[in-house]
C-alpha positions in Angstrom: -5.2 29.8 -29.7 -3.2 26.5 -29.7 -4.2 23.8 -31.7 -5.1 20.1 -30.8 -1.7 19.2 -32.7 0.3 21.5 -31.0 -1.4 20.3 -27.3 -0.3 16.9 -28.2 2.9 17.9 -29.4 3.5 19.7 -25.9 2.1 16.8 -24.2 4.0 13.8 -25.6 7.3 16.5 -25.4 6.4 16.8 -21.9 6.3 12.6 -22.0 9.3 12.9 -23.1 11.2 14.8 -20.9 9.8 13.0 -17.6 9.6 9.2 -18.7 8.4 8.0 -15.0 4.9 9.7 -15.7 3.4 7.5 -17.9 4.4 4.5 -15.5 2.8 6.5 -12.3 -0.3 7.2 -14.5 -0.6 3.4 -15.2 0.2 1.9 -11.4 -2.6 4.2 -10.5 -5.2 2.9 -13.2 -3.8 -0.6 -12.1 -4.5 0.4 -8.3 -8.1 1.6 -9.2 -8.9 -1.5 -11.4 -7.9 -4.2 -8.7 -9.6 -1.9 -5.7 -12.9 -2.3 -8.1 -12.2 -5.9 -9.1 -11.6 -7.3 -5.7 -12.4 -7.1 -2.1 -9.2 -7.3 -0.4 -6.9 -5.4 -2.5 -7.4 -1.7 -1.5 -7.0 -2.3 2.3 -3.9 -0.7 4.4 -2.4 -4.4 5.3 -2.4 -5.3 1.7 -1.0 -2.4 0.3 2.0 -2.5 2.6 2.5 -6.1 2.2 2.7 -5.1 -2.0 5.8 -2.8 -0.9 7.1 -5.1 0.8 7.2 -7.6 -2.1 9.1 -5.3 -4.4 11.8 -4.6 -2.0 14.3 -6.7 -3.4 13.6 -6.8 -7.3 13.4 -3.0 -6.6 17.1 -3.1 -5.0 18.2 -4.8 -7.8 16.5 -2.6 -10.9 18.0 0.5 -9.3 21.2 -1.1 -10.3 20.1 -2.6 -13.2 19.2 1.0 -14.2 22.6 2.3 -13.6 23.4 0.0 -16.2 21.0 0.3 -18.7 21.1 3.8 -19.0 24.8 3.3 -20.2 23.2 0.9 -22.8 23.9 -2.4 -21.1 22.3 -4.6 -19.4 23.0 -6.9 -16.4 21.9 -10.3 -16.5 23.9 -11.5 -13.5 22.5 -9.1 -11.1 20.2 -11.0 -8.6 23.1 -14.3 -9.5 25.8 -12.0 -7.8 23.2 -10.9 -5.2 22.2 -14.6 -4.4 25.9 -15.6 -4.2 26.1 -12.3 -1.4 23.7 -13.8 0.8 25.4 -17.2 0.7 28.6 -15.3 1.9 27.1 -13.3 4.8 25.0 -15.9 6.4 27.1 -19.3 5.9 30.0 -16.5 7.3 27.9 -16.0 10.5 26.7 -19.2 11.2 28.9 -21.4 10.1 32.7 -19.6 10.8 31.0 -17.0 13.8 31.7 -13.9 11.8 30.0 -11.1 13.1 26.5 -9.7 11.2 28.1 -6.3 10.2 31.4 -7.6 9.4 29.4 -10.6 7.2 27.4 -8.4 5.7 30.6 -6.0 4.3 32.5 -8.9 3.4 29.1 -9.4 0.9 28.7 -5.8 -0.3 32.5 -6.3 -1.1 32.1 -9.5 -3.2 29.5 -8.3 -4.9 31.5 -5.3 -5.8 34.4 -7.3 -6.9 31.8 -9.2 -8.9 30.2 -5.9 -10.8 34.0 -4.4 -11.2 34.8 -7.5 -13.1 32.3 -7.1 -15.0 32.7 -3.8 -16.0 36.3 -3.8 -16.3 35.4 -7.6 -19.5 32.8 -5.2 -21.1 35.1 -1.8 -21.0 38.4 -3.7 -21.5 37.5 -5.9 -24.1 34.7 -4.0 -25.4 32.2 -7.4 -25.6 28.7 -6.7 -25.4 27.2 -6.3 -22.1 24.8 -8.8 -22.8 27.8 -11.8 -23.9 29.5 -10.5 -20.4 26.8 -10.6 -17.7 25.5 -14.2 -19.8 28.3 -15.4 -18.9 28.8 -14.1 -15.6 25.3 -15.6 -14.4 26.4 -18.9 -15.5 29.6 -18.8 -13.4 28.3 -17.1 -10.6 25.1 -19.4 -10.1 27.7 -21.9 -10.4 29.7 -21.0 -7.4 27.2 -20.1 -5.8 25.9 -23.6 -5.6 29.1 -25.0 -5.1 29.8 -22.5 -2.2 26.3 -24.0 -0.4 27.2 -27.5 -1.7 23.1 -28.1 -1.7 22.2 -26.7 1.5 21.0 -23.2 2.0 21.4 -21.0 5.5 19.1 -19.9 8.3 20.0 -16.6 9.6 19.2 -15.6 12.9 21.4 -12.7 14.0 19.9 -9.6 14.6 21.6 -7.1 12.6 21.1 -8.9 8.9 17.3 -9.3 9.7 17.2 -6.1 10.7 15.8 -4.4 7.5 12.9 -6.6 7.9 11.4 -5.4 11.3 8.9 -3.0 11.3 7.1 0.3 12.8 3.6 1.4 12.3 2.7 4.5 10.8 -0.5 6.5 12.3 -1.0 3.0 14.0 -1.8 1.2 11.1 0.5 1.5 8.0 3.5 -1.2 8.6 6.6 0.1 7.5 9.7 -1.7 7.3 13.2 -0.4 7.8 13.9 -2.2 4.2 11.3 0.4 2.4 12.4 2.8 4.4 16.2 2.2 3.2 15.3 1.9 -0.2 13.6 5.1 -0.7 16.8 6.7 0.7 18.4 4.9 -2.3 16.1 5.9 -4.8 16.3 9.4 -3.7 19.8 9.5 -3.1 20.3 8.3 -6.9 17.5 10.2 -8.3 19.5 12.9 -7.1 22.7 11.9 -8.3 21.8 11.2 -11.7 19.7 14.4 -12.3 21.8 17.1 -10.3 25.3 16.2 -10.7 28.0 15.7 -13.4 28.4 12.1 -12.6 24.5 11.8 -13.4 24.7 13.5 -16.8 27.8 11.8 -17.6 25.8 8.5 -17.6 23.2 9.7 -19.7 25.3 11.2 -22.1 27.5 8.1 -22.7 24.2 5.6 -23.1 23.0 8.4 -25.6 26.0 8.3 -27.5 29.8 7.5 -26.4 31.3 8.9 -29.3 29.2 12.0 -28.8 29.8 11.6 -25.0 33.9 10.6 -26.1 34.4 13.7 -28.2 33.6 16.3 -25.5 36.1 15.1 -23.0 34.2 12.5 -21.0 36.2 9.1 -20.1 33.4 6.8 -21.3 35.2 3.6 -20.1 35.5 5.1 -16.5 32.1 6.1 -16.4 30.6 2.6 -17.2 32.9 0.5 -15.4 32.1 3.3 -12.3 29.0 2.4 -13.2 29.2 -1.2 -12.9 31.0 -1.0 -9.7 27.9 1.2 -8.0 25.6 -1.3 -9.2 27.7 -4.1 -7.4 27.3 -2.1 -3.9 23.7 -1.8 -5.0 23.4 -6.0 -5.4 24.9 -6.4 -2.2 22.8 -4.1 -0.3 20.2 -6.1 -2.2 21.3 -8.9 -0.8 21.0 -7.7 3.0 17.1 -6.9 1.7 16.8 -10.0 0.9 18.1 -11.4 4.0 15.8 -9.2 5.9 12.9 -10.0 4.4 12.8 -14.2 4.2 16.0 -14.5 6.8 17.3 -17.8 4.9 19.9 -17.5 2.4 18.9 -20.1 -0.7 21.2 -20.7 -3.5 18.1 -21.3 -5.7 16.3 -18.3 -4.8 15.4 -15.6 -7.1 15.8 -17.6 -10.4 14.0 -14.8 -12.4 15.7 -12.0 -10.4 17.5 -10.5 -13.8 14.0 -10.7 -15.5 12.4 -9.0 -12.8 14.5 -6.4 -12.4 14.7 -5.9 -16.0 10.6 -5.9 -16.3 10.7 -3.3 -13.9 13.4 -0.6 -15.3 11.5 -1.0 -18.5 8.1 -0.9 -18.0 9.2 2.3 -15.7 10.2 4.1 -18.8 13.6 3.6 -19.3 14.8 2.9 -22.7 16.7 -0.2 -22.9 18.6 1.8 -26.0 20.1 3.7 -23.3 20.1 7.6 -22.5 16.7 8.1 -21.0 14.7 7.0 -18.3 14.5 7.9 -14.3 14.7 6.2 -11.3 12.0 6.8 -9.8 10.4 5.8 -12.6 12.1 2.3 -12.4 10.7 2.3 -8.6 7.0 2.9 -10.0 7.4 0.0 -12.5 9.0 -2.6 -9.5 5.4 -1.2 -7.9 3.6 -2.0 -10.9 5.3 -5.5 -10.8 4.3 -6.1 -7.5 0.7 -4.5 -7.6 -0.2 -7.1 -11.0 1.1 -10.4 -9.4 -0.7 -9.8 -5.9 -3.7 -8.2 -8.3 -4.3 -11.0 -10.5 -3.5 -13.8 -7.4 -6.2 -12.2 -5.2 -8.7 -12.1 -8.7 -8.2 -16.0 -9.0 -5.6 -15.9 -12.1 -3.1 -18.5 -12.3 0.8 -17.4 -12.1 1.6 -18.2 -15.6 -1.5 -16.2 -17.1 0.6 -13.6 -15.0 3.9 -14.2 -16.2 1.7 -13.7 -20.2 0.4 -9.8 -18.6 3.7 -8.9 -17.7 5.6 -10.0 -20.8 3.1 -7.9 -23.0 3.9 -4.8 -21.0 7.4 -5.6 -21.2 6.7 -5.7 -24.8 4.2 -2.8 -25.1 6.8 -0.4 -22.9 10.0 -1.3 -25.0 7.9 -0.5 -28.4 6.5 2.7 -27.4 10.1 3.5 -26.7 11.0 3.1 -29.7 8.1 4.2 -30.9 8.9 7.7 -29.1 12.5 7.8 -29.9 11.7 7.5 -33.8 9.3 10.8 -33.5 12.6 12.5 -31.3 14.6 12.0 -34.2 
């Protein structure tokens, strides 16, 4: 017979080895709570109109997870997408560029942007953190000078097109932008968990020298790294686009945070070396489940802003917390 140790030894191995399931555990409690709490919460409408809210921060902490499984982090990322959407829609509207070849020409400065990036940290070895400080500031800075004050309607077809929807069963609306970004998360999931590029990641935010010593190119890895999560901002960017279809050079202030709240408080460690993506797509759903929670309960934004800085608290501390009993 096993003893209550050894269950919760197997239990909080198990933990352990699949970081996303404490995070679905806890958007379902969340879920529950606010179904109980309020009247309009646990309807079909509602529901779909959550998912719909964590489209873009959830674009953006896919990437940000890239990174911060590599041990880094990305403050810049919702900056560079920001400055994307700027590109594509002043392109269309103001010079008559087409929507697709708009939107590329964004993907492709955002890539630029993330290469750069990766190429200061690798090349010069700086911390991440130094890098992508400094590449917000500059970024947000041309981003404003590229609008000069003015932000961009966007009315052709193709770059709202992630925003129109289809019913499901009649009922459930589905946009083509959730639809797109489960692809993504699948497609990565995948990536990271069934190929050598995917354990390459982890083992290098685990431990380069480790990682160094048993022939893999650590600086290729992260700046490859870097440069997937700058295709990542600019897909973002169409998202974003598709789901409010004016481009706003002040939009997403708190993008970074947001995106940074969510890979945490989905269970990846911000030390580096463990965590899941889907796991990071659960906590963008916990993000987005809270804010329209607590609004529809009659609690003011900041009191909001408080809950979700003690998760982000509580989930980086019982990562450590877990990574001290590892070792």
């Amino acid at each position: 017979m096993t003893t209550l140790r050894e269950r919760r030894g197997s239990v909080s191995e198990y933990m352990l080895r699949t970081p996303a399931v404490g995070p679905a555990i806890a958007l379902v409690v969340v879920i529950v709570v606010f179904a109980v709490v309020t009247d309009t919460f646990f309807t079909v409408d509602n529901l779909s109109l959550v998912v719909q809210q964590s489209l873009v921060i959830g674009t953006l902490a896919l990437g940000q997870t890239l990174v911060i499984l590599t041990a880094g982090i990305d403050l810049a990322n919702a900056a560079i997408m920001v400055l994307a959407t700027l590109i594509i829609a002043k392109m269309t509207l103001l010079h008559g560029l087409p929507g697709p070849a708009a939107l590329v020409l964004g993907i492709a400065v955002a890539t630029v942007l993330g290469a750069v990036t990766g190429g200061v940290v690798t090349s010069l070895r700086l911390p991440p953190f130094i890098v992508t400080l400094g590449m917000l500031t500059i970024v947000t800075a041309v981003g404003r000078i590229y609008a000069a004050g003015q932000s961009f309607p966007v009315t052709d077809g193709f770059l709202g097109f992630l925003g129109q929807s289809q019913y499901l069963f009649g009922q459930l609306e589905i946009t083509y932008g959730m639809g797109l970004m489960l692809v993504m998360y699948l497609g990565f999931w995948y990536a990271l968990s069934r190929t050598a590029w995917g354990k390459h990641v982890y083992a290098v935010g685990n431990d380069p020298e480790a990682a160094r010593l048993s022939g893999i190119h650590v600086r290729r890895n992260v700046l490859g790294v870097y440069i997937v999560a700058g295709i990542i901002y600019g897909i973002a960017a169409w998202q974003a686009l598709g789901r409010v279809p004016n481009a706003d050079p002040n939009a997403f202030q708190t993008g970074n945070l947001d995106s940074i709240t969510a890979v945490v408080i989905g269970g990846t460690s911000l030390f580096g070396g463990r965590g899941s993506v889907l796991g990071t797509l659960v906590g963008a759903l916990i993000v987005a489940v809270l804010r329209s929670g607590l609004t529809q309960a009659g609690i003011d934004n900041l009191y909001q802003d408080v809950a979700t800085g003690i998760l982000v608290i509580a989930a980086v501390g019982l990562d450590r917390l877990s990574r001290g009993r590892q070792r």
